[in-house]
mmCIF file of the N, C-alpha and C atoms, coordinates in Angstrom:
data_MODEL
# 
_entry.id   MODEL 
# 
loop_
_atom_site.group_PDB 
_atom_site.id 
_atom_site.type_symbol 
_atom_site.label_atom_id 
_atom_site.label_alt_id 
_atom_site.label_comp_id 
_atom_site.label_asym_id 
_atom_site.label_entity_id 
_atom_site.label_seq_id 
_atom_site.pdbx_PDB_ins_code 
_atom_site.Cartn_x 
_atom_site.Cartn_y 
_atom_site.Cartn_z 
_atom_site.occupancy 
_atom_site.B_iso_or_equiv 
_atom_site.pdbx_formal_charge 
_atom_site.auth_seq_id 
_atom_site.auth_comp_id 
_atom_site.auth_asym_id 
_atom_site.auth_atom_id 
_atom_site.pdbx_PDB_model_num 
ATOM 1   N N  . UNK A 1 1  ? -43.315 -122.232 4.815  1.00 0.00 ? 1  UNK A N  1 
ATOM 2   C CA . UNK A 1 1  ? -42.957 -123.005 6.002  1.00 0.00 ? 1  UNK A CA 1 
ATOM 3   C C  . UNK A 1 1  ? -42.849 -124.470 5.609  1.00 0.00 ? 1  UNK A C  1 
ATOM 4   N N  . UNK A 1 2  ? -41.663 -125.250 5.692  1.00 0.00 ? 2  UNK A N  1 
ATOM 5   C CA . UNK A 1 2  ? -41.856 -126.459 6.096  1.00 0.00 ? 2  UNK A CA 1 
ATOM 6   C C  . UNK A 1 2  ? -41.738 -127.518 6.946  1.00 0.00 ? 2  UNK A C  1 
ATOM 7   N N  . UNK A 1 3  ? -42.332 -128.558 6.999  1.00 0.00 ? 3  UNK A N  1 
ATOM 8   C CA . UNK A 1 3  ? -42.992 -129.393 8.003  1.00 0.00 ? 3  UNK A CA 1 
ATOM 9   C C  . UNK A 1 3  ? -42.257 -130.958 7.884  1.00 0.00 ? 3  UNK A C  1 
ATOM 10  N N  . UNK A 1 4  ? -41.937 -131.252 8.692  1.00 0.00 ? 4  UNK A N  1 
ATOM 11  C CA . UNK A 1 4  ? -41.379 -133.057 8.451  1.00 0.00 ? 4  UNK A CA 1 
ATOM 12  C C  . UNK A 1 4  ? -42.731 -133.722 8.719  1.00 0.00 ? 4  UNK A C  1 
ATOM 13  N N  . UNK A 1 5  ? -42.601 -134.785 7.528  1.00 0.00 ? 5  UNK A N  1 
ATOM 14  C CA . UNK A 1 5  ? -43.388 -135.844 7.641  1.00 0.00 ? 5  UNK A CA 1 
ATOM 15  C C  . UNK A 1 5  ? -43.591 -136.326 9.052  1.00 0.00 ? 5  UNK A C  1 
ATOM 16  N N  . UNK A 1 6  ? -45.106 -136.936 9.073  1.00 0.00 ? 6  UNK A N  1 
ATOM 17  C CA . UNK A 1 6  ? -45.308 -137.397 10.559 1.00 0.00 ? 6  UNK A CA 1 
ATOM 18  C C  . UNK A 1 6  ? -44.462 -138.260 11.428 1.00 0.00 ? 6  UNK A C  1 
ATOM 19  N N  . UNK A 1 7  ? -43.753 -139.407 10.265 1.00 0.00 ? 7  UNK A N  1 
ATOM 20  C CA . UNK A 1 7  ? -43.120 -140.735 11.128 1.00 0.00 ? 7  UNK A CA 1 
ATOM 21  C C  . UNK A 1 7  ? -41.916 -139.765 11.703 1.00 0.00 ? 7  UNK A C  1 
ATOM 22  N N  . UNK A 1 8  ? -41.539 -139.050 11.010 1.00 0.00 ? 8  UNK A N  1 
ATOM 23  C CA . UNK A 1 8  ? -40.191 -137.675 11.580 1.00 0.00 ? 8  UNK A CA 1 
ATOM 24  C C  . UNK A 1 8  ? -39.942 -137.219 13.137 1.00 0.00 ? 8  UNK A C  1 
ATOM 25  N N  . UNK A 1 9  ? -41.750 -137.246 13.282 1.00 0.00 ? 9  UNK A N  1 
ATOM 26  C CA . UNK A 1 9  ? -42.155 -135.755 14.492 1.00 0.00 ? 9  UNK A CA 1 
ATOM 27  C C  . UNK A 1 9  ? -42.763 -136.690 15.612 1.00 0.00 ? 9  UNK A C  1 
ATOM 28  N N  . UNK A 1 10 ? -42.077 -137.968 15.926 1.00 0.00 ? 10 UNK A N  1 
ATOM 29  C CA . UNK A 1 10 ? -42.099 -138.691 17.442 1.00 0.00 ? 10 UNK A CA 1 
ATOM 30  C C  . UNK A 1 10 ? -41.252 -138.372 18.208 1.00 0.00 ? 10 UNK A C  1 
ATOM 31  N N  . UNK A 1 11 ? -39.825 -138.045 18.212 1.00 0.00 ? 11 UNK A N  1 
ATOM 32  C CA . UNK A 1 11 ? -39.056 -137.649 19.010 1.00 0.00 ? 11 UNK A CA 1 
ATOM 33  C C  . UNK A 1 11 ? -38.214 -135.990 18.871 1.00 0.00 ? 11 UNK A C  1 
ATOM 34  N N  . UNK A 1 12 ? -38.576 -135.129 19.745 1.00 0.00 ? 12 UNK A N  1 
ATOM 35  C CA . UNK A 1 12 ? -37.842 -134.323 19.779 1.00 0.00 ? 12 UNK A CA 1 
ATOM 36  C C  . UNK A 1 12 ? -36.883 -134.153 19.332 1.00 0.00 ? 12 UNK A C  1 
ATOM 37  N N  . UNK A 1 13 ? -36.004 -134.356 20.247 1.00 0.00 ? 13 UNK A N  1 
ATOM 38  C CA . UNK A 1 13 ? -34.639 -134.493 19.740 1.00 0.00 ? 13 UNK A CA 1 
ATOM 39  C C  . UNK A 1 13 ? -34.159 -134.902 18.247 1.00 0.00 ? 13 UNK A C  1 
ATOM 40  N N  . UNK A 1 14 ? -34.693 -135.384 17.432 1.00 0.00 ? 14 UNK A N  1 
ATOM 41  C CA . UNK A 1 14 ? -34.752 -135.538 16.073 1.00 0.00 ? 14 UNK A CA 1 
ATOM 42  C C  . UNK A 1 14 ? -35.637 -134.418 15.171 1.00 0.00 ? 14 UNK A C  1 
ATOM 43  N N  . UNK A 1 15 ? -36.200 -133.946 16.050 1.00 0.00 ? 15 UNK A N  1 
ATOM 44  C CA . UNK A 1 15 ? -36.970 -132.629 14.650 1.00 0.00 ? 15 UNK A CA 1 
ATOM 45  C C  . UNK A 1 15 ? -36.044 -131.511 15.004 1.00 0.00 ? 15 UNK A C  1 
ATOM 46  N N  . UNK A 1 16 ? -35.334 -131.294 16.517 1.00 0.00 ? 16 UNK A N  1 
ATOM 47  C CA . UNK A 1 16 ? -34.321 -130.306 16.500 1.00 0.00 ? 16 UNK A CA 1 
ATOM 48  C C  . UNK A 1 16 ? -32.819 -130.342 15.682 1.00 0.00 ? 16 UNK A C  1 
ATOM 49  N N  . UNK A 1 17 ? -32.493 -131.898 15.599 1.00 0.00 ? 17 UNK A N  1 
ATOM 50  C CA . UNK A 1 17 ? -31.268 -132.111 14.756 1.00 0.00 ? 17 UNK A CA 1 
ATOM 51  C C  . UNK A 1 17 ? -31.345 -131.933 13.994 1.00 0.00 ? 17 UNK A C  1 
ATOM 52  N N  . UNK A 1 18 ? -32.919 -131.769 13.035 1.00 0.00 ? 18 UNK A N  1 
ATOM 53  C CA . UNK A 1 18 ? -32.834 -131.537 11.710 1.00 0.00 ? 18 UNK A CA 1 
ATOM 54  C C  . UNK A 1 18 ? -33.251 -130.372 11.602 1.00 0.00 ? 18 UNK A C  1 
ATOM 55  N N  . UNK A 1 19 ? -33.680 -129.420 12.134 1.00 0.00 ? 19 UNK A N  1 
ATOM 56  C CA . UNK A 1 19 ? -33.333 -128.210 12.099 1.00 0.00 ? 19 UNK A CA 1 
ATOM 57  C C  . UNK A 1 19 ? -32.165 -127.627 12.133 1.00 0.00 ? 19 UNK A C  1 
ATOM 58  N N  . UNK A 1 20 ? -31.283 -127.839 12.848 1.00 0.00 ? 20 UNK A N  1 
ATOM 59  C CA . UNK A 1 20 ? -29.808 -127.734 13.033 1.00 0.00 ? 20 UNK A CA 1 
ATOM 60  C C  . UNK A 1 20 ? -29.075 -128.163 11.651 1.00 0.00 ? 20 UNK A C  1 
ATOM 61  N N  . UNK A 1 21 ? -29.579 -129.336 11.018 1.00 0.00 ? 21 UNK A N  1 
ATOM 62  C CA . UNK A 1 21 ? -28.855 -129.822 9.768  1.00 0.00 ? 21 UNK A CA 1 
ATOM 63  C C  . UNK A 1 21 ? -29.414 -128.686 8.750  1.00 0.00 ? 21 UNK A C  1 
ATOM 64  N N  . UNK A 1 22 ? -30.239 -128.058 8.747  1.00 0.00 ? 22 UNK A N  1 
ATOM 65  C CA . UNK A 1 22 ? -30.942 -126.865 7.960  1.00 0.00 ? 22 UNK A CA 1 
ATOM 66  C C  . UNK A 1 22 ? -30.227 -125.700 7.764  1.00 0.00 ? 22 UNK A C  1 
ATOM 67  N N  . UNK A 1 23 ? -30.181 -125.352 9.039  1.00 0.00 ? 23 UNK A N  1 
ATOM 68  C CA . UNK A 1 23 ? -29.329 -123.783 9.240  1.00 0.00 ? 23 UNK A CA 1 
ATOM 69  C C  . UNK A 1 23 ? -28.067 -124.245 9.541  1.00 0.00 ? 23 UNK A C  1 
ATOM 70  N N  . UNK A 1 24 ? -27.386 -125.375 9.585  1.00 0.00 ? 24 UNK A N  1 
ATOM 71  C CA . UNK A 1 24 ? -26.032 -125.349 8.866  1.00 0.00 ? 24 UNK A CA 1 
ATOM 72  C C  . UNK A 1 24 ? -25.639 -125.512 7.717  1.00 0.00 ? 24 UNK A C  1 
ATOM 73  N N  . UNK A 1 25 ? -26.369 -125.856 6.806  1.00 0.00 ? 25 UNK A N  1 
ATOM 74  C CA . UNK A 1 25 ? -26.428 -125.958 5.528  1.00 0.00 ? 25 UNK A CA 1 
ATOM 75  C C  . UNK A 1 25 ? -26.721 -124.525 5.057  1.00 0.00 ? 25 UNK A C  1 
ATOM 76  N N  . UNK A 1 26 ? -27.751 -123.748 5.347  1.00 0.00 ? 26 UNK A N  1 
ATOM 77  C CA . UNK A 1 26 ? -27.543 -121.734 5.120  1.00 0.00 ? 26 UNK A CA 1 
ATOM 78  C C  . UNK A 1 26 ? -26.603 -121.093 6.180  1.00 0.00 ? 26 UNK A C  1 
ATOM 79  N N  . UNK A 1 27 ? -25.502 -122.017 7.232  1.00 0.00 ? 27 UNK A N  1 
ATOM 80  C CA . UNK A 1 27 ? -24.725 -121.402 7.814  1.00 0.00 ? 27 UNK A CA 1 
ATOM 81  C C  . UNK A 1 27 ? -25.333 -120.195 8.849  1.00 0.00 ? 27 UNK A C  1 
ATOM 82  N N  . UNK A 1 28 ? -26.190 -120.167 9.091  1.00 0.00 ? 28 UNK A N  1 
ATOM 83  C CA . UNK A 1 28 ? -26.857 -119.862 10.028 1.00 0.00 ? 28 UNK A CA 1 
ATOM 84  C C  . UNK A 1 28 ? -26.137 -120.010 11.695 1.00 0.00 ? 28 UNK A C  1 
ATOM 85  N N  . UNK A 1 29 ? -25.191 -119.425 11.912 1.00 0.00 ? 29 UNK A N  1 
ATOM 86  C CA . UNK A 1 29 ? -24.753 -119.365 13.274 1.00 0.00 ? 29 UNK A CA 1 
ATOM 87  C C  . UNK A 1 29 ? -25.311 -118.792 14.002 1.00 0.00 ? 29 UNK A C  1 
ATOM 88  N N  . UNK A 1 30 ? -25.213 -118.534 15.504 1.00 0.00 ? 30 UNK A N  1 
ATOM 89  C CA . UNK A 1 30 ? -24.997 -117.915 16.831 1.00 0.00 ? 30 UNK A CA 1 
ATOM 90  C C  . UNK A 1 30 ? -23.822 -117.850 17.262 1.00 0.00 ? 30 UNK A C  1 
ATOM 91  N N  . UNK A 1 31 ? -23.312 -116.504 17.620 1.00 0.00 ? 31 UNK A N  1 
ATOM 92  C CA . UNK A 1 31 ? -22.024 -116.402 18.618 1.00 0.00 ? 31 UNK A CA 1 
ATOM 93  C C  . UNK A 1 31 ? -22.346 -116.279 19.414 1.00 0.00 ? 31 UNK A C  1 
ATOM 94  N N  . UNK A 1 32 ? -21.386 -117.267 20.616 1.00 0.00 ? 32 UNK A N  1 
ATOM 95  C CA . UNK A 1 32 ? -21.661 -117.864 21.724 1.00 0.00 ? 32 UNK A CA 1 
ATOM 96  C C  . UNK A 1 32 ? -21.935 -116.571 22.687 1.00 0.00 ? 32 UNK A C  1 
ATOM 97  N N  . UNK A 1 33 ? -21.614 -115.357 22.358 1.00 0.00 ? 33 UNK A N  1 
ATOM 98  C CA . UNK A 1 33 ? -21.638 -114.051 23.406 1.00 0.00 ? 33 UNK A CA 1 
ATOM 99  C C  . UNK A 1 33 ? -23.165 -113.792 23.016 1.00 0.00 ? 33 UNK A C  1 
ATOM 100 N N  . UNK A 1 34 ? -23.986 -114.488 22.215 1.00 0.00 ? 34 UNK A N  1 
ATOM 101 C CA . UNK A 1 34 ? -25.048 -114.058 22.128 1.00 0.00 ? 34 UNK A CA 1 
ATOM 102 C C  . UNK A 1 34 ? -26.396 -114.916 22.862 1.00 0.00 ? 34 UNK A C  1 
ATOM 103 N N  . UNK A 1 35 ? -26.102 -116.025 23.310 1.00 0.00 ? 35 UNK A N  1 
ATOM 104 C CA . UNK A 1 35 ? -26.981 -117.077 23.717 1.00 0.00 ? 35 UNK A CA 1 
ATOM 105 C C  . UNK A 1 35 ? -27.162 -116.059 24.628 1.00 0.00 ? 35 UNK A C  1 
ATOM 106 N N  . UNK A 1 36 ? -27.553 -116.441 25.750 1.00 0.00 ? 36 UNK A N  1 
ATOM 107 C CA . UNK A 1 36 ? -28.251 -116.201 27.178 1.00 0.00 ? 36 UNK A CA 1 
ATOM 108 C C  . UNK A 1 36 ? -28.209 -117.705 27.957 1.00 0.00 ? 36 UNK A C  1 
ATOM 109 N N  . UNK A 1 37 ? -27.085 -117.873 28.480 1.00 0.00 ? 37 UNK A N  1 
ATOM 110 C CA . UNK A 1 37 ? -27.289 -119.191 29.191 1.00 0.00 ? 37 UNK A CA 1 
ATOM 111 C C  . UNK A 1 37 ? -26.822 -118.902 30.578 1.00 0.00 ? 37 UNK A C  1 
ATOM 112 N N  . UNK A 1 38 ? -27.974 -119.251 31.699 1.00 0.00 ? 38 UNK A N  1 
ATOM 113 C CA . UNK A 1 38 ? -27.814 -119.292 32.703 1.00 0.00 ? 38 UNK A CA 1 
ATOM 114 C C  . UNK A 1 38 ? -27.915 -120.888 33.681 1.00 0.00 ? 38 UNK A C  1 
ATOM 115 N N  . UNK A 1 39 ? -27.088 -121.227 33.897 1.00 0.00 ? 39 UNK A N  1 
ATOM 116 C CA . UNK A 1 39 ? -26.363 -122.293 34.495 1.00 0.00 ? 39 UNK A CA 1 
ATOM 117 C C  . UNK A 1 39 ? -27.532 -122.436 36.062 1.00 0.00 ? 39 UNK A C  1 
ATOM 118 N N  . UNK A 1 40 ? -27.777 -123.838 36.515 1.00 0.00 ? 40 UNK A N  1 
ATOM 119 C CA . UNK A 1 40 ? -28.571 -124.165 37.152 1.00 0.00 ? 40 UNK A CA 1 
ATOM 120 C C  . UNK A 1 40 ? -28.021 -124.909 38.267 1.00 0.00 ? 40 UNK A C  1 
ATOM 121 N N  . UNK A 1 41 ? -26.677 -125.325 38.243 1.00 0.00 ? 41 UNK A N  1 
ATOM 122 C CA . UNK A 1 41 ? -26.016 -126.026 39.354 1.00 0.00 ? 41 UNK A CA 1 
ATOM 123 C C  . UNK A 1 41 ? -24.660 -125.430 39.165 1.00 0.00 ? 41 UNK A C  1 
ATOM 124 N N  . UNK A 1 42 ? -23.470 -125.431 40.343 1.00 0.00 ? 42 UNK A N  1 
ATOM 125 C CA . UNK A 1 42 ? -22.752 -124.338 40.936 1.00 0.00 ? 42 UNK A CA 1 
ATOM 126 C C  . UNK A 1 42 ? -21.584 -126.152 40.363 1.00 0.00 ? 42 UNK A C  1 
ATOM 127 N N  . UNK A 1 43 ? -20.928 -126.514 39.507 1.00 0.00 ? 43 UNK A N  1 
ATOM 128 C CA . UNK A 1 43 ? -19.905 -127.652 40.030 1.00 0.00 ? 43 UNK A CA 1 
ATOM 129 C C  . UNK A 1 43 ? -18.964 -127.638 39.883 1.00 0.00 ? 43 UNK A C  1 
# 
């Protein structure tokens, strides 16, 4: 398992982008018929 350095792991949104920069680099997709997204406002 690895772990980002502490100064890394203050904002969310930055330990998820770099996860994302991870598994696009092993190409690691999802097809979109596979999420589960259910929508919360009708617009």
């Amino acid at each position: 398992m690895l772990l980002s350095e502490l100064k890394y792991c203050s904002d969310n949104a930055a330990m998820i982008g770099r996860v994302a920069v991870e598994m696009y680099k092993k190409e690691m997709f999802s097809s979109l018929e596979d999420l589960d997204i259910a929508p919360r406002s009708k617009l």
